[in-house]
N, C-alpha and C positions, 0 to 999 in steps of 0.2 A: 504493500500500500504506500499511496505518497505520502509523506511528511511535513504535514506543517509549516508555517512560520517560526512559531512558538519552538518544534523542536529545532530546525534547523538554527535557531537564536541561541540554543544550548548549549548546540552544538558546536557553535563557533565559539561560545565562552569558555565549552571544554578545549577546542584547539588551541585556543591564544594559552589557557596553562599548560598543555599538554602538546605541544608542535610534533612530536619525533610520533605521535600514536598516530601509525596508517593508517590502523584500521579504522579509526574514526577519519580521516581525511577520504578513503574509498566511501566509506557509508556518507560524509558530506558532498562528494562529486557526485554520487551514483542517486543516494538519496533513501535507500533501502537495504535494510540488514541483509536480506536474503541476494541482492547484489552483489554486496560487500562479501559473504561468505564464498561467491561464486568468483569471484576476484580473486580472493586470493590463492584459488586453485589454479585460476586459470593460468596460461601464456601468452601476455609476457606479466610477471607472476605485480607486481606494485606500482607499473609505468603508469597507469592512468591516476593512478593518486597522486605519486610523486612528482608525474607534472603538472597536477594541479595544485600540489604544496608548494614548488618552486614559484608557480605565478601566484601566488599569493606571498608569498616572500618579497619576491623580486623590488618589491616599491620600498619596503623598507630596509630589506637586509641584501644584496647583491650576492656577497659571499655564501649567505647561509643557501641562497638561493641556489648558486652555483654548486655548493657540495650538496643539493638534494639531487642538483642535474646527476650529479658525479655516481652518487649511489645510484638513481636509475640505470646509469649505464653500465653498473656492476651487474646489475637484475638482468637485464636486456641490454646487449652492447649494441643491438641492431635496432635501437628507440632513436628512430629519424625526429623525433618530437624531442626527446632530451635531446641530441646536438645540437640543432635550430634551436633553439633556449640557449642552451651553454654557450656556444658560437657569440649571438647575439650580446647575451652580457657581459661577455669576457670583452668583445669590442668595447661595447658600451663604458667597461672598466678601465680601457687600455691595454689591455692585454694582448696586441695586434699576434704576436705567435704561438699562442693558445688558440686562440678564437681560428686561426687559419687552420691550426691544425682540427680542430673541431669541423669545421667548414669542410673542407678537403674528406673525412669520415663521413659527411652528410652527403656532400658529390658521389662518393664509390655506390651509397645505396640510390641515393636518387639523381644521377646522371643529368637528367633533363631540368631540375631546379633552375628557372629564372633567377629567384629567392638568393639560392644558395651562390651561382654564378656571380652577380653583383656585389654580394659580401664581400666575396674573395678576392674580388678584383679593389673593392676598396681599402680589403687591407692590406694586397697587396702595395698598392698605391703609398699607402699612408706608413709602410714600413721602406718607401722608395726603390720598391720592385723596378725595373724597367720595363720601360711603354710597352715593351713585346709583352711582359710578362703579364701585364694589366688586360692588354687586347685578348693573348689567346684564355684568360681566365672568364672572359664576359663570352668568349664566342660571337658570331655575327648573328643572332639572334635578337630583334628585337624585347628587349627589358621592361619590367616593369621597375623602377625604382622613385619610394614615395610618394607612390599617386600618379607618376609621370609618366607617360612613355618616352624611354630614350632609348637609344640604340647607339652601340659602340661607337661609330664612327662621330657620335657628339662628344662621349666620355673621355674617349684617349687624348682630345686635345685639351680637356679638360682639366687630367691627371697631370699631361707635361707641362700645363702653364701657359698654354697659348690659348687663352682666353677671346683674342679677337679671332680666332678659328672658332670659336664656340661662338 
């Protein structure tokens, strides 16, 4: 049966004491005990909790965020959702060759990521990769990047600084 306001209100006063309890984090994504029980048999055996503990971390705690990614990916190393997360906030942190190497792990399982393709290429970028190395990371596929459509042939002049090319 569904649950409530009133319980899910509980339940999150239980998480804020109790962060590290999955199984209360599965029973808050899923929203039903008999979910949560079926979770935790399943495969991949804690990813869907864990990545929804991670985004619920993420605004406050980065770090904590990123070693929940990190145990995910003890659980499941093949959770394309914990690397897209980790990737992501390891940039967001600075972290430009973590997050690559993260990225690069998200590429082998999903080759065709727009997503994942633009990351790479910006952190490549922003660790002062060479232009080649920018270009062939975006591929000559049109990108989606923050709402825009760009396509590499705008990016690369963009990365080398020649801005009146852009």
């Amino acid at each position: 049966p569904a649950k409530g306001d009133a319980y899910l209100a509980k339940l999150d006063a239980h998480l804020t004491r109790y962060p590290d309890d999955d199984v209360a984090w599965i029973e808050r994504l899923d929203g039903t005990l008999a979910t949560a029980s079926r979770a935790l048999s399943a495969e991949p055996t804690l990813v869907p909790a864990l990545v929804s503990k991670a985004s619920a971390l993420e605004s406050t705690s980065r770090t904590e965020s990123i070693q929940v990614l990190t145990r995910c990916l003890e659980v499941q190393p093949h959770a394309v959702e914990c690397l897209r997360l980790r990737a992501n906030l390891r940039d967001w942190s600075g972290d430009c060759a973590a997050a690559e190497k993260d990225v690069r792990g998200w590429l082998e399982l999903q080759p065709e990521s727009s997503e994942a393709h633009v990351l790479l290429a910006g952190l490549l970028a922003a660790q002062r990769a060479p232009a080649a190395a920018v270009s062939e990371a975006l591929g000559d596929q049109p990108l989606g990047w923050s709402g825009y459509a760009v396509t590499s042939p705008v990016l690369i002049p963009m990365f080398e600084g020649d801005f009146r090319e852009v």
